[in-house]
C-alpha positions as CSV (number, residue, x, y, z in Angstrom):
1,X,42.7,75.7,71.4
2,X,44.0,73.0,73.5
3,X,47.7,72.5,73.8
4,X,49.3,68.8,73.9
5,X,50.6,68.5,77.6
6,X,54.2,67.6,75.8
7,X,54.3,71.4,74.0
8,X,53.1,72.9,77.0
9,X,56.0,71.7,79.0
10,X,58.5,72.6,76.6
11,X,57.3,76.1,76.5
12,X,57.6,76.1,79.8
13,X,61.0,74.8,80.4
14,X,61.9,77.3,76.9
15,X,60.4,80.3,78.7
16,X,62.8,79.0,82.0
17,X,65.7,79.3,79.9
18,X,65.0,82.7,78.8
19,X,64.0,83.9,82.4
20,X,67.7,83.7,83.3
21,X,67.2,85.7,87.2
22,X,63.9,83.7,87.8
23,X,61.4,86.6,88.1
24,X,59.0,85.0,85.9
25,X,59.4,87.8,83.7
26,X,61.5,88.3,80.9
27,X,63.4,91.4,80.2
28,X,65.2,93.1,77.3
29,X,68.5,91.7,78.2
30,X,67.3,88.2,78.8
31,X,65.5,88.2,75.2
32,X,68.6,89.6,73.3
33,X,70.9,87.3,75.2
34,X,68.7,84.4,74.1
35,X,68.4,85.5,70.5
36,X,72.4,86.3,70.2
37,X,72.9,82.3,71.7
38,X,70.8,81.1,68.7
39,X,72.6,82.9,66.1
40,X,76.0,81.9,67.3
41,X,74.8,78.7,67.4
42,X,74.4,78.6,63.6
43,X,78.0,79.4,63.2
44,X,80.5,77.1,62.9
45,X,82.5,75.5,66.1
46,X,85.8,76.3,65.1
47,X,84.8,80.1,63.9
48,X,83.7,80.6,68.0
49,X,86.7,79.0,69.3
50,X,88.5,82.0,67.5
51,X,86.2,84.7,69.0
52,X,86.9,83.4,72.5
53,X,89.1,85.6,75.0
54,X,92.8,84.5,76.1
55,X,91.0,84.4,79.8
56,X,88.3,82.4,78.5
57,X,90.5,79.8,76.7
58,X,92.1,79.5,79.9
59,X,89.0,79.3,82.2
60,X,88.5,76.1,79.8
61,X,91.4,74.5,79.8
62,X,91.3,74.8,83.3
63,X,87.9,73.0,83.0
64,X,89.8,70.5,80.4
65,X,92.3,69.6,83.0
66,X,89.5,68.9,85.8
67,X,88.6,66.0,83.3
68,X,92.1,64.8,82.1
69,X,93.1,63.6,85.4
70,X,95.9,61.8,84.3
71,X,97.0,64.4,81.9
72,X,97.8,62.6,78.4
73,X,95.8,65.5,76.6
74,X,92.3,63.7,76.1
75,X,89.1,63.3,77.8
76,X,87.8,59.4,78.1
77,X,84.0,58.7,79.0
78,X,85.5,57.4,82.0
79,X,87.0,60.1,83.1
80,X,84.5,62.3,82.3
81,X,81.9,60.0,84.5
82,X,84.7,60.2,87.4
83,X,84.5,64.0,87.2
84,X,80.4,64.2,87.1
85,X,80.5,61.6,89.9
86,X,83.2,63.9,92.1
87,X,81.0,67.2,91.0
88,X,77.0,65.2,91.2
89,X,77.6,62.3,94.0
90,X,77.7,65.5,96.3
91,X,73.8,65.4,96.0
92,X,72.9,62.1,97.1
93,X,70.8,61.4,99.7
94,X,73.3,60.5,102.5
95,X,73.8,56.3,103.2
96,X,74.4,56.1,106.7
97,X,72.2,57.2,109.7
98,X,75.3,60.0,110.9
99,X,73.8,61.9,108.1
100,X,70.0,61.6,107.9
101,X,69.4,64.7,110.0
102,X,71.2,66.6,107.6
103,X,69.4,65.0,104.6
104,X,65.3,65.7,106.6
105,X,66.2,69.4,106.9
106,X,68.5,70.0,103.6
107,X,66.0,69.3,100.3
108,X,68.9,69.8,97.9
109,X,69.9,66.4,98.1
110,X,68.7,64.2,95.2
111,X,67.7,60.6,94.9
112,X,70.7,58.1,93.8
113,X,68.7,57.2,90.8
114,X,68.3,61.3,89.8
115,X,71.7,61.6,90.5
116,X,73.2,58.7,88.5
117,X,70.4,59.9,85.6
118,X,72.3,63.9,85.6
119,X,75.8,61.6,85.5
120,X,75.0,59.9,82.4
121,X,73.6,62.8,80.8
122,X,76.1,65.4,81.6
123,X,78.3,62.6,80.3
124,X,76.7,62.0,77.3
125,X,76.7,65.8,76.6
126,X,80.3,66.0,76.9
127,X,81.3,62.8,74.8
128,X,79.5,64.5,71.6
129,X,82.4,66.6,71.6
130,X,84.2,63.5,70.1
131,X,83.8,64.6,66.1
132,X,86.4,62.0,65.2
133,X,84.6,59.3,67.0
134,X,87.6,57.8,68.4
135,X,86.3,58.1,72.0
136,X,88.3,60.4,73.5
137,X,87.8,64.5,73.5
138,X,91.0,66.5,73.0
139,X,91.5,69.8,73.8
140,X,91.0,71.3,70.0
141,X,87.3,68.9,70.1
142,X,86.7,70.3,73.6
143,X,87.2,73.8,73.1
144,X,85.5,74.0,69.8
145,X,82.5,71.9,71.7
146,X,83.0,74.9,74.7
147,X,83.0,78.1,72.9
148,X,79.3,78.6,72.3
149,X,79.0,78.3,76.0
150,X,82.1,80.4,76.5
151,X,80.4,83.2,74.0
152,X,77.1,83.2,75.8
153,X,78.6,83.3,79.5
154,X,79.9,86.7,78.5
155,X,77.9,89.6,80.7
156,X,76.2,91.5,78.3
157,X,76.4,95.4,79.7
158,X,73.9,98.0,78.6
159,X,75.0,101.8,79.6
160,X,72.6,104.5,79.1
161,X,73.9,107.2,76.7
162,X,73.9,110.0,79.7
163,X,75.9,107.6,81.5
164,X,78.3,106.6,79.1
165,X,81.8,108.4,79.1
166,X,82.7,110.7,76.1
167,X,86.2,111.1,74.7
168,X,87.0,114.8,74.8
169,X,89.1,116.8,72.0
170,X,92.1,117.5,73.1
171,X,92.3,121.3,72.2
């Protein structure tokens, strides 16, 4: 059975997903860790957003505030491309000659065009926070938006039973 050149690639960019440490393998952990993701997707935003840590809510509104640069409370696309451009435009291919031996020997640098193309979709990502459609992202839109990826950040710790500390009876 041949498979449609389309499929093929998005099993394999779905198996790259799963294979979280690149080994080419996927483990136990990675599988659960996947399968937990899709369930909590299913859930509603606003029932995550109450599951998240008082670290993790602050780890995002520290995010929140990389955005808001002028600090009214909402994110505009604007400043959300000013913040992809600050975090992305690191990548481009240098434009003046000081630079080009740097660019020959350092292949993380990206084509303008790539990196402009990771800008607009990064952005694009982040405006669908907007629920109210009003163009801007608050905190509550961005945190509810967040939490999923708050969730599946968490490390997910497996202790084998002999290694696992009992409580004792106090006698």
């Amino acid at each position: 059975m041949k498979i449609h050149p389309d499929q093929e690639y998005r099993r394999v960019v779905h198996f790259k997903v799963m294979d979280r440490n690149s080994t080419g393998t996927i483990d136990w952990w990675e599988f659960v860790n996947y399968e937990a993701v899709k369930v909590l997707g299913r859930r509603d935003k606003r029932s995550l957003s109450k599951l998240l840590s008082k670290r993790e809510i602050e780890q995002a509104r520290d995010m929140f505030h990389s955005y808001d640069r002028d600090e009214d409370g909402y994110i505009t696309q604007y400043e959300a491309m000013k913040a992809y451009e600050r975090w992305f435009g690191q990548l481009k291919i240098p434009n003046d000659s000081s630079d080009a031996a740097a660019w020959n020997s350092n292949s993380s640098y990206l084509q303008n065009q790539e990196v402009n193309g990771h800008i607009d979709m990064h952005m694009k990502i982040l405006m669908d926070a907007d629920t109210d459609k009003n163009k801007l992202i608050s905190w509550q839109e961005y945190l509810q938006d967040q939490a999923l990826y708050l969730l599946a950040a968490r490390p997910n710790y497996y202790i084998p039973p002999n290694l696992q500390k009992t409580k004792k009876k106090l006698k």
